[in-house]
C-alpha positions as CSV (number, residue, x, y, z in Angstrom):
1,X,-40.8,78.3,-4.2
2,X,-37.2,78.1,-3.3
3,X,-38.2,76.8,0.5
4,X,-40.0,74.2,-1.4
5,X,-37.1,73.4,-3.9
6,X,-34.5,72.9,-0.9
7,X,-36.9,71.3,1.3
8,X,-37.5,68.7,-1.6
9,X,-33.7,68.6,-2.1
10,X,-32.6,67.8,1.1
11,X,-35.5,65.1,1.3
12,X,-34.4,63.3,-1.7
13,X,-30.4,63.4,-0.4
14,X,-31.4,61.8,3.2
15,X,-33.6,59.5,1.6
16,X,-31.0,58.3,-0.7
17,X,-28.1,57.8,2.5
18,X,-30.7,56.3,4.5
19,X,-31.4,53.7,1.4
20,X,-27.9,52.7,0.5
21,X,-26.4,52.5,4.3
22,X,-28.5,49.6,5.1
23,X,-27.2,48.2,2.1
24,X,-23.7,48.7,2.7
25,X,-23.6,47.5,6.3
26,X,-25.4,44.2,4.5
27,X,-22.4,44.0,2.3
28,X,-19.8,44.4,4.9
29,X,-21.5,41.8,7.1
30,X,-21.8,39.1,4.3
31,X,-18.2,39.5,3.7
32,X,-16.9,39.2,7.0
33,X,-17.6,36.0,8.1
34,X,-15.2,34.9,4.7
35,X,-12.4,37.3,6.1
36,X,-13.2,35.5,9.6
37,X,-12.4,31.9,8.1
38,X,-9.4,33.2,6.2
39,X,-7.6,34.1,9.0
40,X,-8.6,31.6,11.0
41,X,-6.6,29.6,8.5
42,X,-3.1,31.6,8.5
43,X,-2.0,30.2,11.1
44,X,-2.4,26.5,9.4
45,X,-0.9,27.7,6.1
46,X,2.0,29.3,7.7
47,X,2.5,26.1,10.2
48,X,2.3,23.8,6.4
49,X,3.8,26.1,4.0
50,X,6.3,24.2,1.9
51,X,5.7,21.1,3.2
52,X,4.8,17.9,1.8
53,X,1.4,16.4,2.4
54,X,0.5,12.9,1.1
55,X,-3.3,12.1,0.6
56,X,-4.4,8.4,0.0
57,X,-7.6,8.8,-1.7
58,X,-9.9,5.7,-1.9
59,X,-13.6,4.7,-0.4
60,X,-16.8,6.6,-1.3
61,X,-15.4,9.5,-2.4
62,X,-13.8,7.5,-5.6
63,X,-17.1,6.8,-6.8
64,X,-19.4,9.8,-5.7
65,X,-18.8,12.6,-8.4
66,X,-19.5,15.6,-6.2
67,X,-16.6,13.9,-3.7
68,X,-14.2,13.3,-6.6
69,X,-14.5,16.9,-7.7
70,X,-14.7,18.5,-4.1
71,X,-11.2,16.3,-3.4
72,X,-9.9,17.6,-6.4
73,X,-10.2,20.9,-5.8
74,X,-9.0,20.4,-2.0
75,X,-5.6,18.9,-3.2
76,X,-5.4,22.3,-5.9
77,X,-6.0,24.2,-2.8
78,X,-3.1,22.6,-1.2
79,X,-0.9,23.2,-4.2
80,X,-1.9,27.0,-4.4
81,X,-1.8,27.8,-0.4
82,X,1.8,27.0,-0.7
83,X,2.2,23.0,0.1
84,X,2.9,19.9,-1.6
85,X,0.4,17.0,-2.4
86,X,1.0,13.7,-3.4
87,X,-2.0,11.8,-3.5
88,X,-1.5,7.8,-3.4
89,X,-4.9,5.7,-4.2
90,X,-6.9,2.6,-4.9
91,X,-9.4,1.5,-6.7
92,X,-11.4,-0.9,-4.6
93,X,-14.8,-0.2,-5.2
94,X,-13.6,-0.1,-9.2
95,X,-11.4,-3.0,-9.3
96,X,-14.5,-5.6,-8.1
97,X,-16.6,-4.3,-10.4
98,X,-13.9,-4.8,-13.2
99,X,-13.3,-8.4,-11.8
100,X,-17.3,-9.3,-11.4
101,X,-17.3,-8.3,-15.4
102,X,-14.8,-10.5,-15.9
103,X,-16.3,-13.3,-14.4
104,X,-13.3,-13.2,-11.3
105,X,-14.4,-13.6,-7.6
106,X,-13.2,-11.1,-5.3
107,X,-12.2,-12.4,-2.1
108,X,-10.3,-10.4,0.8
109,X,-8.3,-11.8,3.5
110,X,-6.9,-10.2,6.7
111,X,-8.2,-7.1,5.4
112,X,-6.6,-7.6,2.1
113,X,-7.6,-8.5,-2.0
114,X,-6.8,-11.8,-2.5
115,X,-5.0,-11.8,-6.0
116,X,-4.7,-14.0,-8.2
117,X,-2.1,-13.8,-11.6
118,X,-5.3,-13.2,-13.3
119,X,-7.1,-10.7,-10.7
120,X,-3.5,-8.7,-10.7
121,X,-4.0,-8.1,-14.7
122,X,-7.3,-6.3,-14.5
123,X,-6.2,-4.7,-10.7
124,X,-3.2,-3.3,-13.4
125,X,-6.0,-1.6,-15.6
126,X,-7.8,-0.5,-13.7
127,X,-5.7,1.5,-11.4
128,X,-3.0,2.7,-14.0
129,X,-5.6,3.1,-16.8
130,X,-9.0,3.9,-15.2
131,X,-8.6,5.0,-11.5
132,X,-5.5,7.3,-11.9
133,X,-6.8,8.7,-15.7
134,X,-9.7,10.0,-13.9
135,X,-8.1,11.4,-11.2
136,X,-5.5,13.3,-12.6
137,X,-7.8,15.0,-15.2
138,X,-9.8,16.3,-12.8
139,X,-7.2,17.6,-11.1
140,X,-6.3,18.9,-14.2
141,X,-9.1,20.8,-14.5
142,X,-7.5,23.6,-12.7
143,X,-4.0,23.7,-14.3
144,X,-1.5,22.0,-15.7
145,X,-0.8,20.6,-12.3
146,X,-0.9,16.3,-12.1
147,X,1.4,13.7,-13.4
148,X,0.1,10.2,-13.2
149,X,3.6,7.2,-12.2
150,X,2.4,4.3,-10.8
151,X,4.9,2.4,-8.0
152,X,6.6,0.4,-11.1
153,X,7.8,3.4,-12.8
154,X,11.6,4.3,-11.6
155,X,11.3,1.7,-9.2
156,X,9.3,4.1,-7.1
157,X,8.0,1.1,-5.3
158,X,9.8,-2.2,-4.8
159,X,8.0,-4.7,-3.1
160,X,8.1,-9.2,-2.2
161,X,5.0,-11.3,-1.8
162,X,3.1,-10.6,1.6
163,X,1.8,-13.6,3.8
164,X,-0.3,-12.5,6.3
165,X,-0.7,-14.5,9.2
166,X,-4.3,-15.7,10.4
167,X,-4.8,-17.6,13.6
168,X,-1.0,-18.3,13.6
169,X,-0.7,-19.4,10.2
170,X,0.6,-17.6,7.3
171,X,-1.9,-17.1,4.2
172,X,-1.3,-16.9,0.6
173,X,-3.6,-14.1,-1.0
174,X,-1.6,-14.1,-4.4
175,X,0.1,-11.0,-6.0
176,X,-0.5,-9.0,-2.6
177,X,3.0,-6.9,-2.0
178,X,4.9,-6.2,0.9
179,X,7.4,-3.0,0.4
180,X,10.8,-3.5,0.4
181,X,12.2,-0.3,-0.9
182,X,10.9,3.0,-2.6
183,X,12.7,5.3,-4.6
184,X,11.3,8.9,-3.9
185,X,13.7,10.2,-6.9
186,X,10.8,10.7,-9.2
187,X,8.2,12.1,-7.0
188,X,10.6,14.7,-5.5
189,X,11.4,15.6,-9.4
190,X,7.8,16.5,-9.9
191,X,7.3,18.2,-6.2
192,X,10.2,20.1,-7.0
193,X,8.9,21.4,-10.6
194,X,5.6,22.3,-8.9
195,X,3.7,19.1,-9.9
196,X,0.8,16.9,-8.1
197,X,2.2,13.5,-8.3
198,X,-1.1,11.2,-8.3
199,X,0.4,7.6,-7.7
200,X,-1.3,4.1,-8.3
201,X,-0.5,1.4,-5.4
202,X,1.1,-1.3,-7.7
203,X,4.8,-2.4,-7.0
204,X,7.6,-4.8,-8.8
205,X,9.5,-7.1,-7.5
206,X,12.7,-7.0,-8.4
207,X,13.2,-10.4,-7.2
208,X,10.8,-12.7,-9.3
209,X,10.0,-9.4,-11.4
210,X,6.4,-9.8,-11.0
211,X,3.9,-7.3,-10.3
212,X,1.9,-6.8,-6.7
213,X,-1.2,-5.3,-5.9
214,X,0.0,-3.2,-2.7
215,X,-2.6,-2.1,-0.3
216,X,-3.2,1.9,-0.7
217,X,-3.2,2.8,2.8
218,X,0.7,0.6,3.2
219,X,1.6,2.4,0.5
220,X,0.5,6.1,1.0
221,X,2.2,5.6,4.6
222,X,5.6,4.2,3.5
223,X,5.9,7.2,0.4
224,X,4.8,9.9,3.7
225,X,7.6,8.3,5.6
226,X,10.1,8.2,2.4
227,X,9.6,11.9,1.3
228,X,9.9,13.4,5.0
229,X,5.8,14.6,5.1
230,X,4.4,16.1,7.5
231,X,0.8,14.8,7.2
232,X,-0.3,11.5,6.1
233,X,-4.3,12.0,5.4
234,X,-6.2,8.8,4.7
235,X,-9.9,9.3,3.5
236,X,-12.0,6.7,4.8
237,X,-15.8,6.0,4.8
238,X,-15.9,6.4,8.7
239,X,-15.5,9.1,10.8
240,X,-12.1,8.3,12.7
241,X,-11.3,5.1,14.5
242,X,-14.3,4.4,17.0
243,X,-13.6,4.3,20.8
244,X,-15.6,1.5,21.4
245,X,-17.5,0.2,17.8
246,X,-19.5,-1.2,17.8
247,X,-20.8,0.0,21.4
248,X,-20.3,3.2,20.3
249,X,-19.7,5.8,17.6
250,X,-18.0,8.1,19.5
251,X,-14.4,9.0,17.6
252,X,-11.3,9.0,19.0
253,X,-10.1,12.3,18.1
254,X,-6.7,12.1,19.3
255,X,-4.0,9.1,20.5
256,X,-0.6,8.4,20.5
257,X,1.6,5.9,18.6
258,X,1.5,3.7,21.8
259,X,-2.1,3.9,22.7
260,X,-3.2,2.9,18.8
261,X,-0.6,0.4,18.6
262,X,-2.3,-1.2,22.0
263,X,-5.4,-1.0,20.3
264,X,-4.9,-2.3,16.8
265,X,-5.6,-6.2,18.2
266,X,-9.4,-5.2,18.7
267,X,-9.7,-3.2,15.3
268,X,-11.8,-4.4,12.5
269,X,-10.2,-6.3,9.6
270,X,-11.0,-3.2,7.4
271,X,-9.5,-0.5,9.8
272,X,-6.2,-2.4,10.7
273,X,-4.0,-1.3,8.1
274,X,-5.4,2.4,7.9
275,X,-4.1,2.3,11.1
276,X,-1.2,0.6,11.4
277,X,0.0,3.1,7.8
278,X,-0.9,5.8,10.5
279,X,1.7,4.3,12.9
280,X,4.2,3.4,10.5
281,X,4.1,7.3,9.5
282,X,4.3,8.7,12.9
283,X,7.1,6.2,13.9
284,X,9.1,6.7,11.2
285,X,9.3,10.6,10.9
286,X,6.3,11.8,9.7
287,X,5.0,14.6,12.1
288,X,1.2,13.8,12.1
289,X,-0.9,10.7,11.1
290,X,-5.0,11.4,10.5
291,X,-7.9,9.1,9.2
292,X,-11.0,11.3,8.0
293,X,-14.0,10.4,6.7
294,X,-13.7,10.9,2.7
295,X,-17.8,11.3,2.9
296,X,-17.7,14.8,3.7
297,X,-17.2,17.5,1.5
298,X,-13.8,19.4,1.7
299,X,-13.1,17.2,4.8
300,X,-9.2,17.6,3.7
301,X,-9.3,21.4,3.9
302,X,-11.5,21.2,7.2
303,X,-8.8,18.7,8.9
304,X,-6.0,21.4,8.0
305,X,-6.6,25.0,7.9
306,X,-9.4,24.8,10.8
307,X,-9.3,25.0,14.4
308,X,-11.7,21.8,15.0
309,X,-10.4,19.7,12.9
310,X,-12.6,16.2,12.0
311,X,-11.5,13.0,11.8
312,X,-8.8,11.0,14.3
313,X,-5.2,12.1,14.6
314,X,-1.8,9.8,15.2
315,X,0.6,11.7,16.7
316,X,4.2,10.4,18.0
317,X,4.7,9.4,21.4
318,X,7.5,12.1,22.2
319,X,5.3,14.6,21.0
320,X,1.4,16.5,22.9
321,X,0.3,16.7,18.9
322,X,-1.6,19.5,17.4
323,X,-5.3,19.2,16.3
């Protein structure tokens, strides 16, 4: 009886470590591969700890809600892993659809809204009291964390009319800026008290005191080059700048200030001034320029804190860059 009784005993006990080892070792290996992309990233967050990061935010991912709260919770991250955001953005997509209500044609030029006195009104609305409403209270959604300014308020932005010239001539497009001058005064404030400064691309003049419509992607670059970023980031709805569109789809994933700058003649009206913001930033201080496509999920956090990277970098000319 008592063979019986130990026999049965030590049964049951190896029985019971042969069924929870295989369960453990399943843990373990679930976990690991998180640990693996954690550290992959400490070198990133150590390389952008404390620095300032500014994010123009426009395209697609304005519209697509799963985009809108993935971005928000990429710029959080930011904030939490120890940098500083400032997102700048648009309101394309939005700011047509506002003008087709309103019975207003839009019309672009050189790659730029043609505004009129009237257009500039509802451009106003929308991007102080629609575009930027949204984004910081999803941002917001995770703490105390955003402030909404727009370009007007402290003078953040100063800016003239903007004549573009097309086939020699210059162009009138209306209330389009140009930036003269930007006052970085308020947005350091709020970097400094550990604030997400979320800033809408409009500007006064301080000449005719009127108010422009500046284009996002001028504006994100000037503010990088003002406030001494490191990174500008400028979500797009491509995938980088194309070596050969429409030939081919193959992205540039790399290039100096002097090989885009040869290069910006051939761009599409659309790209040019993504790209020449990218090599405004790069020339003027800013350590890295990148255009990534605002279509993926968590493409911010992929360009950063991972090896591969996505997207197309600007990098200065004195400098091999970093991917």
């Amino acid at each position: 009886m008592s063979e019986t009784t130990n026999t049965t005993t030590d049964t049951t006990t190896n029985t019971a470590t042969k069924s929870t080892q295989p369960a453990s070792t399943t843990r373990k290996h679930t976990a690991l591969p998180k640990a693996q992309i954690l550290i992959e990233a400490l070198p990133w967050l150590t390389r952008h700890h404390g620095k300032t990061v500014v994010i123009k935010f426009g395209g697609n991912a304005m519209i697509d809600e799963e985009l809108k709260s993935a971005f928000a919770q990429d710029v959080v991250f930011l904030r939490h892993a120890g940098l500083k955001p400032v997102v700048v953005h648009g309101g394309g997509p939005q700011i047509s659809a506002a003008l087709d209500r309103a019975g207003l044609v839009s019309e672009f030029k050189a790659g730029l809204r043609v505004t009129t006195p009237e257009a500039m009104d509802v451009v106003r609305m929308v991007l102080a009291g629609q575009v930027q409403r949204e984004l910081v209270g999803l941002l917001n959604q995770h703490g105390p964390l955003a402030v909404g300014i727009t370009g007007e308020d402290a003078h953040t932005l100063s800016a003239v009319r903007h004549q573009p010239v097309i086939d020699g001539e210059p162009v009138d497009i209306g209330r389009v800026g140009e930036i003269t001058a930007i006052d970085t005064g308020a947005i350091q404030a709020l970097l400094d008290d550990g604030r997400i400064p979320v800033v809408s691309s409009i500007a006064r003049s301080q000449d005719d005191d009127h108010v422009y419509n500046v284009n996002a992607d001028t504006a994100a670059a000037a503010l990088a080059a003002a406030l001494g970023a490191e990174t500008l980031m400028v979500l797009t709805d491509v995938e980088g700048l194309y070596e050969d569109w429409p030939h081919s789809d193959e992205v540039i994933s790399r290039l100096t200030a002097s090989e885009l700058e040869k290069l910006l003649p051939e761009l599409s009206s659309g790209m040019v001034p993504k790209m020449e913001g990218c090599l405004h930033a790069v020339r003027n201080g800013v350590t890295t320029a990148r255009v990534i496509d605002g279509r993926v999920q968590h493409s911010i956090l992929l360009e950063i804190f991972t090896d591969e990277g996505i997207g197309t970098m600007v990098v200065p000319d004195e400098t091999t860059g970093e991917s």
